[in-house]
N, C-alpha and C positions, 0 to 999 in steps of 0.2 A: 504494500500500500504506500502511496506517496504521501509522506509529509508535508503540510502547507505549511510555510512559512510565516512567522509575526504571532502564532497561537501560543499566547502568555499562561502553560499550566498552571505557576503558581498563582495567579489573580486568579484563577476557577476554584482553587485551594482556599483562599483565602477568602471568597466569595462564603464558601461554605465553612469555614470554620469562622465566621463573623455570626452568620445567621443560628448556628447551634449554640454558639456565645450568650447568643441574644435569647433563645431557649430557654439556654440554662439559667441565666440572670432573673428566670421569672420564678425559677420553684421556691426562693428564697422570700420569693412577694406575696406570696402565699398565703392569706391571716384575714381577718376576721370579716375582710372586706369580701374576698371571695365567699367566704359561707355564707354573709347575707344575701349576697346574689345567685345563692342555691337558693336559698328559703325563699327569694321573692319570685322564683322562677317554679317552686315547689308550688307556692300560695295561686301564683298566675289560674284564674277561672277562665280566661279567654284565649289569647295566642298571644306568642312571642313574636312582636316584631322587628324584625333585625333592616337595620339601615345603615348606609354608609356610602360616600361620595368617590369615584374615581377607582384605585387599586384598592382603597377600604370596603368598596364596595361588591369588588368580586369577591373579597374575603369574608363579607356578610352575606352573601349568595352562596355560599358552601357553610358555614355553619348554619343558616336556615336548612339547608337541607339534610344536614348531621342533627338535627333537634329533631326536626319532623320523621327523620328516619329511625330514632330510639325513640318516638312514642310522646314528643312535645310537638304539639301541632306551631309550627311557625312557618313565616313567610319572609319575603326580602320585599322592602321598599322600596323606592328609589327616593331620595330627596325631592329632588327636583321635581319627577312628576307629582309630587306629594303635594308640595305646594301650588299643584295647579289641577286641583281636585280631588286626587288620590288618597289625599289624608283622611277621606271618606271613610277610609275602611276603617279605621282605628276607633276604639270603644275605649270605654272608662275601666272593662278587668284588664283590659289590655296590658304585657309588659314591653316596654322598647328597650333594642338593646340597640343602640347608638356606638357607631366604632367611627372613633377619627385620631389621627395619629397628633395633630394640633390641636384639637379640641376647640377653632375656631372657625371651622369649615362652614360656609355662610352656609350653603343650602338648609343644614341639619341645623343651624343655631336658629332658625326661622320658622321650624318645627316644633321650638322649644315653647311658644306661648299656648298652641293646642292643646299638645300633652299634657301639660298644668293644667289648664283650663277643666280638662274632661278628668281629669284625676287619676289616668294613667302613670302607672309606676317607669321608673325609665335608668336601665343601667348603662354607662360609658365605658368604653372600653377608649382609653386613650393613653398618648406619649404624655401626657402634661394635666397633673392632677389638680394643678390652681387654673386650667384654662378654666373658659364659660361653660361649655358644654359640661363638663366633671364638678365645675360649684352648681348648675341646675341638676343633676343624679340623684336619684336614691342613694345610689352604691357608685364608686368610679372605680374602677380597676384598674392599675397603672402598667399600660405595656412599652414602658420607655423602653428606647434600644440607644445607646452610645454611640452606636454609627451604624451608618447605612452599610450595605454590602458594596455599594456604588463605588467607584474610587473618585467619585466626585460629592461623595456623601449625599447625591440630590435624590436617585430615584429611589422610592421606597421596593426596599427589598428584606431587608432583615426586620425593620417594623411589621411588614405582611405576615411574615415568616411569624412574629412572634404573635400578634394578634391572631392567626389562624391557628396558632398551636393551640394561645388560651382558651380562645372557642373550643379548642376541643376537651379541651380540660374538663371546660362548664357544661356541655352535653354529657360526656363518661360520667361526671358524677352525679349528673343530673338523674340521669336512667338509671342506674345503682340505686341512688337514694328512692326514685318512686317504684323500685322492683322490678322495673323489666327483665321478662322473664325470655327463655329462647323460642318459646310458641307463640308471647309478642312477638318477637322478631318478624318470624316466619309467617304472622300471619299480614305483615306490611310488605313482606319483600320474595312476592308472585315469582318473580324474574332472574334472569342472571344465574350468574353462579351463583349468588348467595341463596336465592330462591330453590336451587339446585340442593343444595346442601343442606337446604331446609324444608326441603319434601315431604311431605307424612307419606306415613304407609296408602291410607287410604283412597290417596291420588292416584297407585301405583296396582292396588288387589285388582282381583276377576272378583266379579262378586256375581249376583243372579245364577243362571242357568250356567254359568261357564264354572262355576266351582264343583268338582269332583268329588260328589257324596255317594256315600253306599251305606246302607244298614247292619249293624253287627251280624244278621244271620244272614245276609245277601251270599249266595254260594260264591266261590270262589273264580269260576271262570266269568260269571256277570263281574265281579270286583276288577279283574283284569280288562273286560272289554271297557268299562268304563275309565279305567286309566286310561287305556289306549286313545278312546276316545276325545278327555280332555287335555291329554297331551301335557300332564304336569310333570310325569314322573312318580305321580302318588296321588290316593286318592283319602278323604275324610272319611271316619266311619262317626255313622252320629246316629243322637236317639231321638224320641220325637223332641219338635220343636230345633230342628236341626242344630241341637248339644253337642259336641265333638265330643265325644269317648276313644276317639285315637286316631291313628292313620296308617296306611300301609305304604311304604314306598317302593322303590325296583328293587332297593337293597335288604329290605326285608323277603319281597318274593326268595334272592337268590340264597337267602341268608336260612329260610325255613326247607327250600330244596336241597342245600348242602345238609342240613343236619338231620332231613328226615330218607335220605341215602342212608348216611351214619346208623343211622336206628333204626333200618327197616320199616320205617313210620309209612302213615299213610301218604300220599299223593294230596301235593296241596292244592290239586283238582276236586279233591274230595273233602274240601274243609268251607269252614264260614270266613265270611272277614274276622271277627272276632275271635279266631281262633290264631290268626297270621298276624293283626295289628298289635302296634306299639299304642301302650294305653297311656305313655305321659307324652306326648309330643311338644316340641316347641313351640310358644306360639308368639304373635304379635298385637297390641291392639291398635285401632283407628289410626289413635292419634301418634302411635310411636314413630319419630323420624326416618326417614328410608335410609339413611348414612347408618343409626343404630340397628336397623334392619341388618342391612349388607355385614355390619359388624358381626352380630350374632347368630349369622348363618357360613361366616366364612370361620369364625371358634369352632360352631359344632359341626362343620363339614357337612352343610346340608345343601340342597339345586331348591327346596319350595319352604313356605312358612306358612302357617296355617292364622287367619286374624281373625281372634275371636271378639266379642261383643263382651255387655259386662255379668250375662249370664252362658259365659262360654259356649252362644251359640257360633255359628261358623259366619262371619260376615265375609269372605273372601279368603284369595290364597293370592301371595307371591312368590313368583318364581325368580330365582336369582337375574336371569338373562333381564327381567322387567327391570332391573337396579342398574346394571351395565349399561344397558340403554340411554338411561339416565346419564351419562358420566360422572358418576356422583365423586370418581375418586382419580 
């Protein structure tokens, strides 16, 4: 590969050890001001609105969407269109979280007589704790940074850096503190690999007519055509009210023909399912994740899972290939 000439690695270097600088300068800031801006974010009945001018403001456009996506409904404002009717949306449970690295940023200081006015709570996130914007706060959170990444100290680069970190600070323990759980998660994020990885079972089962049931005393070559049939590898054996009392799989058939050789035993042509089934089988329910699924059939060495209900009747069956499909891993 050709080298271009004039490319200054240690300015990329120092680029990045300025902005983790500016990181790390915050965990020590840490104190009493941050928890009340948990608690008023705790209290918030309406939505977070997050706002911010220019580079503060794409950085208020991702932490609206890190709140909203652990379970605090919030939105991004724009200043500007704000004060030219948008500030419409804003109510009095409302909380604003206001980010400017001056804390004089006109758009957002022009927002400041509504807010009051409607008795919305309002936290700042800024460089400078005696500007206007951080004396009109509930709470100001200081994300001074020493110097820019810039080597003209002008464009905001390690301030972005430090204010998107804190945001994320404020969402993590925002979602801790109100319990989000990982079936919240899963039940916001449809999509993606995350959505992937938080698949239920449920999405995944045969259920109806395509789950492979047979009765304990069903003779044994019906129990085989009916595997055959649903193509699982194994079929349920259940009692009324379709109960699972066990299941039979291929490895059971070859498992009761090796040993009924050995013993002269009968032909397992001439037996019942109940006679061939495994009566503790594994199972799964609804709502168990498909990752957990795939987990606990690749432990016990199993191709299908059986997903029962909460009176273990048989709500469906998955089959391994149903999880790979998925890419879950």
């Amino acid at each position: 590969m050709t080298r271009i000439s004039g490319i200054d690695l240690a300015l990329a270097r120092k680029v990045l050890q300025t902005e983790a600088e500016a990181i790390l300068a915050l965990v020590n800031r840490l104190d009493e001001r941050f928890e009340d801006s948990i608690r008023i974010l705790l209290d918030c009945r309406g939505r977070v609105i997050v706002t911010g001018m220019g580079k503060s403001g794409i950085i208020a456009r991702k932490i609206a969407a890190t709140l909203s996506s652990t379970g605090t409904p919030a939105f991004f404002l724009h200043p500007a269109e704000a004060i030219h009717g948008d500030l419409g949306v804003l109510q009095s449970d409302d909380v604003v979280l206001a980010l400017s690295n001056s804390g004089e940023t006109e758009e957002l200081l022009r927002l400041l007589e509504t807010i009051k006015r409607l008795g919305a709570r309002m936290i700042a996130m800024t460089g400078d704790c005696k500007s206007t914007l951080a004396q009109a706060a509930d709470v100001a959170l200081d994300c001074q940074v020493s110097e820019e990444a810039c080597p003209m100290n002008l464009v905001p680069t390690a301030s972005t850096t430090a204010a998107l970190a804190l945001g994320d600070a404020l969402a993590m323990t925002l979602f801790v503190a109100k319990g989000f759980q990982q079936d919240d998660f899963a039940n916001i994020h449809p999509g993606g690999k995350i959505g992937k990885r938080l698949m239920r079972v449920e999405q995944l089962m045969h259920g109806g007519d395509q789950r492979p049931m047979v009765s304990p005393d069903t003779p044994m070559p019906h129990v085989m055509a009916e595997m055959s049939r649903k193509r699982f590898g194994m079929t349920c054996v259940v009692e009324a009210g379709d109960r699972l009392v066990g299941i039979i799989t291929d490895g059971d058939l070859r498992r009761y023909m090796i040993a009924a050789q050995q013993s002269d035993g009968r032909s397992i042509l001439e037996q019942n399912a109940v006679d061939v089934m495994t009566r503790t089988p594994v199972t799964a329910t609804r709502g168990m994740l498909a990752v957990e699924a795939l987990r606990l059939m690749e432990e016990r060495k199993i191709t299908s899972i059986v997903v029962v209900g909460s009176s273990h009747e048989v709500d469906g069956v998955v089959h391994l290939h149903d999880l790979w499909r998925t890419q879950l891993f």
